[in-house]
N, C-alpha and C positions, 0 to 999 in steps of 0.2 A: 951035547945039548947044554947051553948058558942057562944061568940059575933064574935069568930074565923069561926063557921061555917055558919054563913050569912056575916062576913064582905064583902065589896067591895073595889077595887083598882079602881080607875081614874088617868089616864094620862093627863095633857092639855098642849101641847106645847104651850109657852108662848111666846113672843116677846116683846121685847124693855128692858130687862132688862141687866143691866150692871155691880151690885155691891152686894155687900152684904146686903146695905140698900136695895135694890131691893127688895132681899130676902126674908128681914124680915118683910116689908109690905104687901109679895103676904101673907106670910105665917100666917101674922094676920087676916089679911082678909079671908083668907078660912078656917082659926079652928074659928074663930068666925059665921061659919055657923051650921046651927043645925048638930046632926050624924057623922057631923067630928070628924072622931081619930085620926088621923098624917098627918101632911102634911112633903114631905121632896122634898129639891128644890136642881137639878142638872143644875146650873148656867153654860150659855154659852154664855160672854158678847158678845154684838152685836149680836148674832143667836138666834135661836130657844131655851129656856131652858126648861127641862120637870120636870114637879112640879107633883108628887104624891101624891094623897089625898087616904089615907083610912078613911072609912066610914062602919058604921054600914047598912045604906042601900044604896041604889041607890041615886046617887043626881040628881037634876035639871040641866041640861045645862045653863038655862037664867041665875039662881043662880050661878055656879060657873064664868059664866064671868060677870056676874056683880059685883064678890066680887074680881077680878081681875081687871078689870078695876079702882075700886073702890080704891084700891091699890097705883096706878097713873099713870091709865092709859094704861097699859099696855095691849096686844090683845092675845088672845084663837085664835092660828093660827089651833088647833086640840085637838079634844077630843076624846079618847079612854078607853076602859072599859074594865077589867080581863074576 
């Protein structure tokens, strides 16, 4: 079986982010988790921006917002799964 037909998509609306540094810290932070294959972050400064994780399996909740916060700070206002 191809890593295409078990991959997963996660959505997590994110908050507080404002820049592109923003960006590039959510997105270290969450491919430095296990399973992680792409992360890609659609920035919406001041609102809500939704960072997509693909993933070989299912991730943990507590994991990805602890590797969000971990970032600086920043809050998991929503988690969603393909």
């Amino acid at each position: 079986m191809s890593t295409t037909d078990t991959a997963r998509t996660t959505v997590l609306d994110v908050e507080g982010m404002t820049c592109g540094h923003c960006v590039q810290h959510v997105t270290t932070e969450l491919t430095a988790l296990p399973d992680v294959q792409d992360v890609a972050v659609d920035l919406h400064a001041g609102g809500r921006s939704q960072v997509t994780v693909h993933s070989a399996v299912a991730l943990d909740d507590d994991a990805l917002r602890a590797a969000v916060d971990e970032a600086g700070g920043y809050t998991v206002a929503d988690i969603r799964r393909d």
